[in-house]
C-alpha positions in Angstrom: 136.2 96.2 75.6 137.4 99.7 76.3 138.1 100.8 79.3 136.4 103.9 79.7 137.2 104.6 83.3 133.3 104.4 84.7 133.5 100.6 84.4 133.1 98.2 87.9 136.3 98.3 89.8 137.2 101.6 88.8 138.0 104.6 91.2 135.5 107.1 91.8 137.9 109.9 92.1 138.1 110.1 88.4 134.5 111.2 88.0 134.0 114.4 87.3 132.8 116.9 90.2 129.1 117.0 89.5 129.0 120.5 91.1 131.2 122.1 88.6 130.2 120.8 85.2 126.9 121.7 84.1 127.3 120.2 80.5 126.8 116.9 82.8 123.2 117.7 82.8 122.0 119.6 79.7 119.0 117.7 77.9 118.9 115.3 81.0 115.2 116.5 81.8 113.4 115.4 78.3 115.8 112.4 77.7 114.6 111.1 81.4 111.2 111.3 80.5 111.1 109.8 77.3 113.4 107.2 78.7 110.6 106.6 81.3 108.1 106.1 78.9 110.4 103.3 77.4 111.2 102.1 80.7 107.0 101.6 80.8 106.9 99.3 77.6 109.8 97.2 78.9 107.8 96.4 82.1 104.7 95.8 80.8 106.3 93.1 78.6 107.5 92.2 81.5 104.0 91.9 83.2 102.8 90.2 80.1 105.0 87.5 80.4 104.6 87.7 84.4 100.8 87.6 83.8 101.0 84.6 81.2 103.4 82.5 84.0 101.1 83.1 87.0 97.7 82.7 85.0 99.5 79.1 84.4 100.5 78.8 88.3 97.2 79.6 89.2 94.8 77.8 86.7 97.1 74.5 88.2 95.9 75.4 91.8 92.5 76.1 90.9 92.9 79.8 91.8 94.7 79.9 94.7 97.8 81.4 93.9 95.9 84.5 91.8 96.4 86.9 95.0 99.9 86.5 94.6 99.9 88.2 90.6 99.3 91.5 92.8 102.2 91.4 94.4 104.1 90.0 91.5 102.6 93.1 89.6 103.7 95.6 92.2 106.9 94.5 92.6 108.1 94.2 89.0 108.4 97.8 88.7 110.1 98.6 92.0 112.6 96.0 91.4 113.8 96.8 87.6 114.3 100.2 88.7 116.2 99.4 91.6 118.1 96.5 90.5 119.0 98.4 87.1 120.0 101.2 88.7 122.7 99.7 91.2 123.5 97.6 88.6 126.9 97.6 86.8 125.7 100.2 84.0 123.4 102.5 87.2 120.7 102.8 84.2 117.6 101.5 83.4 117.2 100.3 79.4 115.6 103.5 78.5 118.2 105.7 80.3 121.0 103.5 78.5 119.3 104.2 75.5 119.5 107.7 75.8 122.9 107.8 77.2 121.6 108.6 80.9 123.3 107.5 84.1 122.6 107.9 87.5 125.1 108.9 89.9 125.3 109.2 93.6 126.5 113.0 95.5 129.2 111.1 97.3 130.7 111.3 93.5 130.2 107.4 93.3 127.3 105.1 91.9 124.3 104.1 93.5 124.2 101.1 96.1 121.0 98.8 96.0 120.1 100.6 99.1 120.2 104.1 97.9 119.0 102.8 94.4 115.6 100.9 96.1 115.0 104.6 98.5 115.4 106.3 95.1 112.7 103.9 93.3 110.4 103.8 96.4 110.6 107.8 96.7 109.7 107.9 92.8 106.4 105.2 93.1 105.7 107.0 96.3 105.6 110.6 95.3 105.2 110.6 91.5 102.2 108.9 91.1 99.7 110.0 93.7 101.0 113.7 92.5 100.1 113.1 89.6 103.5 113.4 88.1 103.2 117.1 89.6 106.2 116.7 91.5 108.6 116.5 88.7 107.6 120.1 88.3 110.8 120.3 91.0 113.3 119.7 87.7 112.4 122.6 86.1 113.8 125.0 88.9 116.8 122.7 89.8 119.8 124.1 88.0 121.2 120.2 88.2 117.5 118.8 86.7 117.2 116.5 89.8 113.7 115.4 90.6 112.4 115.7 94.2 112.9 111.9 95.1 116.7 112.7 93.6 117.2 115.1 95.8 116.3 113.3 99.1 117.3 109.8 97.7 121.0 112.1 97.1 121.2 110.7 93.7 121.4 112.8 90.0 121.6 111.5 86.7 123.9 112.9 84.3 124.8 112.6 80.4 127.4 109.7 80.0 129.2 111.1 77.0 129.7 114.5 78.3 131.2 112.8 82.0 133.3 110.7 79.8 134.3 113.8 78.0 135.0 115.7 80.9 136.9 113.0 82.8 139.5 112.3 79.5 
């Protein structure tokens, strides 16, 4: 494997400074969407196959155990996003598809507690709005969403923070 120097167990303080390269986050606002949108198919396969499991479990106790698919259902999203995003790779598959990470403004990556505020800000703000509230990305220079910006989190292009780091 190359050692790219973004890798687990690597220092931070070869990052770039996310303040003072703005190539870090050119095309970052259409990539994240349609990343998004395949973030959406991988979780409802997800759901299928959660749905399928559970409508197993609960035909074998006669119904009893059907509640608990809601919670299943509501929790799938919330933790791929937040698990994936503090994960080794701080990307979803549809961000790693389009060469997205996310970052954190200490210049580091994203713990699973500042990863799950991040995802909890995004369920809790995006869809009651509307998706409205990613109006916000258009006027930030940086293209941080709102739930970026209070979870202190951004999401920048891998190859050009490679780039700038070499």
């Amino acid at each position: 494997m190359i050692n790219t120097g973004f890798q687990l167990g690597v220092s931070d303080a070869k990052a770039p400074d996310p303040m003072a390269h703005f190539e870090l986050y050119r095309g970052v606002a259409w990539k994240r969407a349609i990343a998004y949108l395949c973030d959406v198919v991988v979780i409802g396969f997800i759901m299928l196959f959660a749905f399928f499991i559970f409508g197993i479990i609960g035909i074998m106790t006669f119904g009893l155990l059907h509640p608990l698919l809601v919670v299943v259902f509501a929790l799938i999203p919330f933790c791929y996003h937040m698990l994936l995003l503090s994960g080794p790779r701080h990307a979803t598959f549809g961000m790693r598809l389009f060469g997205l990470e996310m970052r954190s403004l200490t210049n580091g990556y994203p713990d699973q507690v500042q990863a799950a505020v991040q995802t909890f800000l995004f369920y809790l703000t995006v869809y009651p709005t509307g998706s409205l509230v990613l109006i916000w990305a258009i006027f930030d220079p940086r293209r941080r969403t709102l739930h970026d910006v209070i979870a202190g989190t951004y999401v920048v292009n891998r190859q050009a923070a490679l780039a700038i780091a070499a």
